[in-house]
C-alpha positions as CSV (number, residue, x, y, z in Angstrom):
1,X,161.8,135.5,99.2
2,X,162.4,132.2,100.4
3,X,159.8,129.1,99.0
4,X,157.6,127.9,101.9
5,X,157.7,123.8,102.6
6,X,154.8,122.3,102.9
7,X,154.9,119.1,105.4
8,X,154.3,115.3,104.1
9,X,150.8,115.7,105.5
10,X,150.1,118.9,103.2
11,X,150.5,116.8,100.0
12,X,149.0,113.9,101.2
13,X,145.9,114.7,101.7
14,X,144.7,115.7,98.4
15,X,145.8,112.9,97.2
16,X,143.9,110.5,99.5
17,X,140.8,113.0,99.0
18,X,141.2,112.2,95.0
19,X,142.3,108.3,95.4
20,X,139.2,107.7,98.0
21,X,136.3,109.8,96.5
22,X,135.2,107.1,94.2
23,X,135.1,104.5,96.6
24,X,132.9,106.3,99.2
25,X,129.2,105.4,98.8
26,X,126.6,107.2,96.7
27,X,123.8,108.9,99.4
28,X,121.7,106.0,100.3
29,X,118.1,105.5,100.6
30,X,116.1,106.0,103.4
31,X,118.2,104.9,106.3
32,X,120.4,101.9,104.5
33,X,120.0,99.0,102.2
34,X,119.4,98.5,98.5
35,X,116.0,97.2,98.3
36,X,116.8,93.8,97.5
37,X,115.9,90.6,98.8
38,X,118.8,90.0,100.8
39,X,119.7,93.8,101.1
40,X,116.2,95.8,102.0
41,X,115.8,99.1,102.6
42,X,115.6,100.1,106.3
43,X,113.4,102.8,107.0
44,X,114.0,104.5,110.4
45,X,111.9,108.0,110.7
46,X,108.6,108.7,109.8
47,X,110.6,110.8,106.8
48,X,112.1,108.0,105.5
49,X,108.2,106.1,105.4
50,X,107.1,109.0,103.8
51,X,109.6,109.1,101.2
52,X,108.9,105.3,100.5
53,X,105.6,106.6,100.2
54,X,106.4,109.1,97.6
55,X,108.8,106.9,96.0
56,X,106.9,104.9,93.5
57,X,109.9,103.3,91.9
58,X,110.3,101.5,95.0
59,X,106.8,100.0,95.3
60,X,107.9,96.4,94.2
61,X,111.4,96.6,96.8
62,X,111.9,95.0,100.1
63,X,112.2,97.1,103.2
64,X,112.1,97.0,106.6
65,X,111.1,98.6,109.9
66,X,114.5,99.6,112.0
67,X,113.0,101.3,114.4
68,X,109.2,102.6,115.9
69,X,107.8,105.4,114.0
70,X,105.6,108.3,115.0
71,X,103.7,109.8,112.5
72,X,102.2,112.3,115.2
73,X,100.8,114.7,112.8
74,X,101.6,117.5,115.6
75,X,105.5,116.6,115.0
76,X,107.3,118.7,112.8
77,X,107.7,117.6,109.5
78,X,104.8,115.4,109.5
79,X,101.1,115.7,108.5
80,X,97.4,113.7,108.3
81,X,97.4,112.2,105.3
82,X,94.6,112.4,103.1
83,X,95.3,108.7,101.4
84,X,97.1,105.9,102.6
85,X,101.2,106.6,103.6
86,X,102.4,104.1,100.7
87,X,99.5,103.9,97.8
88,X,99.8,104.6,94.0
89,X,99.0,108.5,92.7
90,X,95.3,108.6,91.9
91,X,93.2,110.5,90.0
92,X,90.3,112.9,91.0
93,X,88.2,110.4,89.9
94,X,88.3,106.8,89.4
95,X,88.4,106.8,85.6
96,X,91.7,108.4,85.7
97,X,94.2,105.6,86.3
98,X,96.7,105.1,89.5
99,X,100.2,105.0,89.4
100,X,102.5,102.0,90.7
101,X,100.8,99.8,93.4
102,X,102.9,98.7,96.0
103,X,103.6,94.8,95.6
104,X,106.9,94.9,97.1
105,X,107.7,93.5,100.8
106,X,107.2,95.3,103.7
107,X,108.8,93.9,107.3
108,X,107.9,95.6,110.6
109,X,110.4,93.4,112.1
110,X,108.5,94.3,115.7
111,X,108.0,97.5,115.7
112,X,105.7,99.8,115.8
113,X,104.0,103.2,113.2
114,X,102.4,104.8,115.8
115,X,99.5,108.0,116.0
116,X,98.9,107.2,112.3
117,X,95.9,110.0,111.1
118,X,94.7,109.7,107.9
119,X,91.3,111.9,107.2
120,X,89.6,109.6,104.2
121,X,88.6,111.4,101.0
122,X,86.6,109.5,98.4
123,X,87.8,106.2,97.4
124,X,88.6,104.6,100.7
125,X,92.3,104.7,100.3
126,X,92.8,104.2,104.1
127,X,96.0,102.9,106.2
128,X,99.2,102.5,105.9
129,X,99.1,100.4,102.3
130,X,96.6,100.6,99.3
131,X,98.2,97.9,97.2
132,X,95.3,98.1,94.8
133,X,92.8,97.2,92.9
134,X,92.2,96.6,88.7
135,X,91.5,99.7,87.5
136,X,88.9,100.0,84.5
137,X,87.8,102.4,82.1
138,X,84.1,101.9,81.0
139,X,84.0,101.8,77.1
């Protein structure tokens, strides 16, 4: 039996796969950006505003509106929200404390959330931001 050759091509391209890997970018956020000042996170779908919603680590980033969002809660994938889209975790009641509030920056950069529903529970933590309020514990 005769050994098989293997173009230039054939050897190649593992080795650019292996040489390459590390430089491709890790999976970013939302729709781009780093959430930094000079780098914000662009948010482009209603599931990427949701995820900053759900995303409390990024509550005090920068990001901005890329495009018009529909939150139509007749859409797939979304819903009507019960509390604002981006608001800290809260408790069943208000002695239990929140998590993060947002006091990051927010850009809409012209456009539009549209068909927004949010059917308010107790506590009033209506619209698109709840960015808070001191939370106290009665001794």
């Amino acid at each position: 039996m005769t050994a098989r050759k293997h173009s230039p091509l054939v050897r190649i391209v593992p080795f650019l796969f292996v040489v390459c890997l590390p430089n491709l970018s890790v999976h970013a956020k939302y729709s781009g950006g780093s959430g930094k000042a000079d780098d914000s996170y662009q948010i482009a779908t209603a599931a990427g505003l949701i995820a900053l919603g759900e995303t409390f680590a990024d509550y005090d980033k920068y990001s901005i509106l890329i495009a018009d969002i529909d939150l139509d809660p007749k859409l797939p994938g979304r819903k009507v929200f019960d509390k604002a889209v981006i608001a800290p975790r809260v408790g069943d009641d208000f002695l239990n404390p929140p998590g993060t509030d947002f006091t990051g920056h927010f850009d809409g950069k012209g456009h539009a959330i549209k068909n927004l529903t949010i059917s308010g529970g107790p506590g009033g933590y209506l619209g698109l931001f709840w960015a808070g309020m001191e939370w106290r514990q009665n001794s």
